[in-house]
C-alpha distance (Angstrom), angle and dihedral (degrees) to the residues before:
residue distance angle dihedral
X1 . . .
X2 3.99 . .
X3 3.73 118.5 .
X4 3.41 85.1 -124.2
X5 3.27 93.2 55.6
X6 3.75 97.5 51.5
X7 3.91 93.3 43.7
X8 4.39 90.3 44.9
X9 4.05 72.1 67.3
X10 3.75 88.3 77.7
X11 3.91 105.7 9.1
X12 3.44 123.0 24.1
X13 4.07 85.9 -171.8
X14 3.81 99.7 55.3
X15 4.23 77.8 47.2
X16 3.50 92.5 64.1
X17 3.71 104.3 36.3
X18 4.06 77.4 52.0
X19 3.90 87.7 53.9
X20 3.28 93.5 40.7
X21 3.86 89.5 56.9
X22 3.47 96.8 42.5
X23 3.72 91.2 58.9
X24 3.76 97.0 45.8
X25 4.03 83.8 59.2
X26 4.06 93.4 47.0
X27 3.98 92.1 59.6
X28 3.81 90.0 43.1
X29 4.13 93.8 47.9
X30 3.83 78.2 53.7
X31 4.32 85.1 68.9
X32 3.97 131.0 56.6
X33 3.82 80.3 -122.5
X34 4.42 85.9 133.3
X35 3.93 90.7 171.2
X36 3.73 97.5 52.6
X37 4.02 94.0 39.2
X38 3.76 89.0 52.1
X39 4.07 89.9 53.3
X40 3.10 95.3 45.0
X41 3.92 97.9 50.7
X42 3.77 92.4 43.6
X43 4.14 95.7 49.1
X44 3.97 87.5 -112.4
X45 3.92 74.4 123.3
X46 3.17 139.7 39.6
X47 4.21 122.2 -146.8
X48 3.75 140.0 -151.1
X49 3.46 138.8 -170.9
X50 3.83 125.0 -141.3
X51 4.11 96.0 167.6
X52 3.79 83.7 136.3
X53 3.52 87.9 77.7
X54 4.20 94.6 79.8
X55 3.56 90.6 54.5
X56 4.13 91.2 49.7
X57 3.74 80.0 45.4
X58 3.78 84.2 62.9
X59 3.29 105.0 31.0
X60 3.91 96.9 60.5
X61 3.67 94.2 -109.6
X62 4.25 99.1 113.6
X63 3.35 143.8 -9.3
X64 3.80 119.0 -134.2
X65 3.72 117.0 179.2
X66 3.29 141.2 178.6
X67 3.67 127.8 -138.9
X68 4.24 116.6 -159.8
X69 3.92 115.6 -130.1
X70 3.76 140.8 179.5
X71 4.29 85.6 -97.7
X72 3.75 94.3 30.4
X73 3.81 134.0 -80.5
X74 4.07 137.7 -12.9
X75 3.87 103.4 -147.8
X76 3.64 117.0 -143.3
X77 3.59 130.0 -163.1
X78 3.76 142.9 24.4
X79 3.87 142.0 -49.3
X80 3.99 116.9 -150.0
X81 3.50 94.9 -166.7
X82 3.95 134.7 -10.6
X83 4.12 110.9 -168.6
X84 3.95 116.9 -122.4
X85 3.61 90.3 -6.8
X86 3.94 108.8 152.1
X87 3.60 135.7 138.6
X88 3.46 123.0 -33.4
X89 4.02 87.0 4.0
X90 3.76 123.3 135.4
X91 3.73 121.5 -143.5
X92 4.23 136.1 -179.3
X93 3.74 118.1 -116.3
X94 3.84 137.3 171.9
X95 3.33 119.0 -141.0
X96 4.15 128.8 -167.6
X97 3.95 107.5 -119.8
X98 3.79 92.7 174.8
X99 3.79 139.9 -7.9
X100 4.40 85.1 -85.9
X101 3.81 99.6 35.6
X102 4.05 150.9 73.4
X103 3.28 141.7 -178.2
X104 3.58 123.6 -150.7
X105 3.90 111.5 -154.9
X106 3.76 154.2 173.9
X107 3.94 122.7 -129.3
């Protein structure tokens, strides 16, 4: 069994901010990103998720895009809602950089 699972037992809301942590650290261990991997796995971080956002995207409901610069991207647009997302917290995102393409990324 999950932590989650075990701790949705008693809180369903400390279950999700769990879940919502644990996913924030699967997109990152998907990077070479060593600093931010290491924070996140020891709690020096805390993570969110807001994967919703693509199916908002599609559903009419915002428009998050991503413009490319010399030092990366300019993000455009408005997030509804991003889950466990507080101060100093990371969280994954996709954001629209033309009618044909995504980017998925970590802020």
């Amino acid at each position: 069994m999950h932590v989650e699972e075990e701790t949705a037992k008693v809180c369903m809301t400390t279950a999700f901010c769990i879940w919502c942590h644990l996913a924030a650290l699967t997109y990152i261990l998907n990077t070479k990103n060593e600093a931010i991997i290491s924070r996140l796995l020891n709690g020096k971080l805390l993570g969110a998720s807001d994967l919703s956002n693509p199916m908002e995207y599609y559903a009419g409901l915002e428009n998050l895009s991503a413009e490319p610069t010399e030092g990366g991207y300019i993000l455009k647009g408005v997030l509804a809602s991003v889950s466990n997302l507080g101060e100093n917290h990371w969280f994954g995102l996709i954001a629209g950089i033309n009618e044909n393409k995504r980017n998925m990324g970590v802020i």
